[in-house]
C-alpha positions as CSV (number, residue, x, y, z in Angstrom):
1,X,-21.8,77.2,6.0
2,X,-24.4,79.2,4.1
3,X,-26.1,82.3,5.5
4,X,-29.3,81.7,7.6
5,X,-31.5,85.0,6.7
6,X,-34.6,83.3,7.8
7,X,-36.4,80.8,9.4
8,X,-37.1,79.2,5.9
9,X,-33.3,79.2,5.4
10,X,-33.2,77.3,8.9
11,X,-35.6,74.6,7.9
12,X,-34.1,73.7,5.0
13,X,-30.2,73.5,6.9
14,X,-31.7,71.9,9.4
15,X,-33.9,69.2,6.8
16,X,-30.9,68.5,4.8
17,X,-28.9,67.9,8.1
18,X,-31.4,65.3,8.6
19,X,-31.5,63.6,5.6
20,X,-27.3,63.4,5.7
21,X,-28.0,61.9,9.1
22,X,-30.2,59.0,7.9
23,X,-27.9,58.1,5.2
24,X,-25.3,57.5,7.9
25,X,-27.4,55.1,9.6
26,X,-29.3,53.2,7.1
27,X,-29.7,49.7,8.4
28,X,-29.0,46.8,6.7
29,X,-26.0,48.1,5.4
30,X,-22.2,47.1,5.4
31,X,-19.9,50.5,6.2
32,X,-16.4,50.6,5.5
33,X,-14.7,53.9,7.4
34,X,-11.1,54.5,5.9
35,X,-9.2,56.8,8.6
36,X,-8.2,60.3,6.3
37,X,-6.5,61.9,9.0
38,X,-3.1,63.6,8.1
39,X,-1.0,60.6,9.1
40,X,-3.2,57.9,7.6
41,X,-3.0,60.1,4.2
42,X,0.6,60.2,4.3
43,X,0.6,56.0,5.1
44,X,-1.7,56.1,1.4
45,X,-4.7,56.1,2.9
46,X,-6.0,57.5,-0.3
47,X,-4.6,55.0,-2.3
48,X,-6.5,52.4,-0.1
49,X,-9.6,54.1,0.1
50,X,-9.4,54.1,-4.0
51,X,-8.7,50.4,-4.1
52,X,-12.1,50.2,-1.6
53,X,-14.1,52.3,-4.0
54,X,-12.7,50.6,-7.1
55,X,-13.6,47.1,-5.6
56,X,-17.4,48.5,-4.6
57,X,-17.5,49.5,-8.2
58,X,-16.4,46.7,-10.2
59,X,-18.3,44.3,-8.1
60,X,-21.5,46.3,-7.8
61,X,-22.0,45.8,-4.1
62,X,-25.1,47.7,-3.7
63,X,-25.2,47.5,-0.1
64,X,-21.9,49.0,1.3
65,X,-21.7,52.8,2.9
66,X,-18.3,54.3,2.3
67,X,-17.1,57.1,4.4
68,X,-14.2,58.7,5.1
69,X,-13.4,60.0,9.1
70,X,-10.5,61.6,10.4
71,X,-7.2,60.3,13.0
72,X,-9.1,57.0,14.2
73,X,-6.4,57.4,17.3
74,X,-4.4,54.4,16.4
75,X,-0.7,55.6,16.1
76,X,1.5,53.6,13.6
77,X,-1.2,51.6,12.7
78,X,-2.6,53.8,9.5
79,X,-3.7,53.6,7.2
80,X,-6.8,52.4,9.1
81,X,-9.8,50.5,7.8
82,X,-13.1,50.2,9.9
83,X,-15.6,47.5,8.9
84,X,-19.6,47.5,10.5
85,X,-21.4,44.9,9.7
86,X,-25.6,45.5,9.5
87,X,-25.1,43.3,12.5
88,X,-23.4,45.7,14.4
89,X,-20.1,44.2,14.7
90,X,-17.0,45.8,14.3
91,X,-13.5,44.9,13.0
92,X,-10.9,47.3,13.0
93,X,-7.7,46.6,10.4
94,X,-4.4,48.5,10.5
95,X,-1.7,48.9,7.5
96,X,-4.0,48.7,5.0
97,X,-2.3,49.3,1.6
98,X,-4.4,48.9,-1.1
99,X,-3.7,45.0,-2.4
100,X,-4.8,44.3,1.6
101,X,-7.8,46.6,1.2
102,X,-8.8,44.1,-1.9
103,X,-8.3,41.0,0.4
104,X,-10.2,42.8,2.9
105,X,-13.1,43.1,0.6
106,X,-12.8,39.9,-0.7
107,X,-12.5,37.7,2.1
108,X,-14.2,39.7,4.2
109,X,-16.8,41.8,2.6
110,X,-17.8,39.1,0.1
111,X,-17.4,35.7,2.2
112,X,-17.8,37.1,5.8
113,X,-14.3,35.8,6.9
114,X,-12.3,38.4,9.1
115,X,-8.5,39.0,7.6
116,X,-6.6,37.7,10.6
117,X,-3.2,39.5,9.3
118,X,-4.7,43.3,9.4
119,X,-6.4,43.0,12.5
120,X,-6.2,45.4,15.5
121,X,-7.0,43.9,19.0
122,X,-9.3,46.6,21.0
């Protein structure tokens, strides 16, 4: 965290704070959270979050936030893949490796069809 030796220098934290913030909740927006926490990296969630960003890229989906959190809580179930619609809704998926991360994107993403077989029941 930088050193605040003014109130300038608090402006500025506390402006670019803001502008992180309303990244995070642009509407109108499809987010994809991949859980990064130490269990869900040692499940490959890094190699799923790849296949994610890889997808995004080839494709040039314009409209998808990607972020990275930490232990979403769901033990054995990692790696963990969030998906918010602009709608609001949520599906969570579990055991995500990176071939079900492409499905994921593809069926669901792309066509709007939830992936049954990676789904976790709240």
């Amino acid at each position: 965290m930088p050193t605040i030796k003014s109130m300038d220098d608090l402006k500025r934290i506390r402006e670019e704070a803001q502008r992180v913030k309303e990244l995070r909740n642009q509407t109108g927006k499809t987010q994809i959270i991949v859980g990064m926490g130490t269990v869900g990296i040692a499940a490959g969630a890094r190699e799923t979050l790849k296949a994610i960003l890889t997808y995004i890229e080839e494709h040039q989906l314009p409209d998808i936030i990607l972020r990275q959190t930490g232990n979403m809580g769901l033990e054995g179930k990692d790696p963990v893949v969030q998906v918010i619609l602009p709608s609001g809704e949520k599906t969570t998926y579990g055991k995500v490796t990176p071939a079900a991360a492409v499905r994921i994107m593809e069926e669901h993403i792309v066509r709007g069809h939830v992936v049954p077989d990676y789904v976790i029941e709240a």
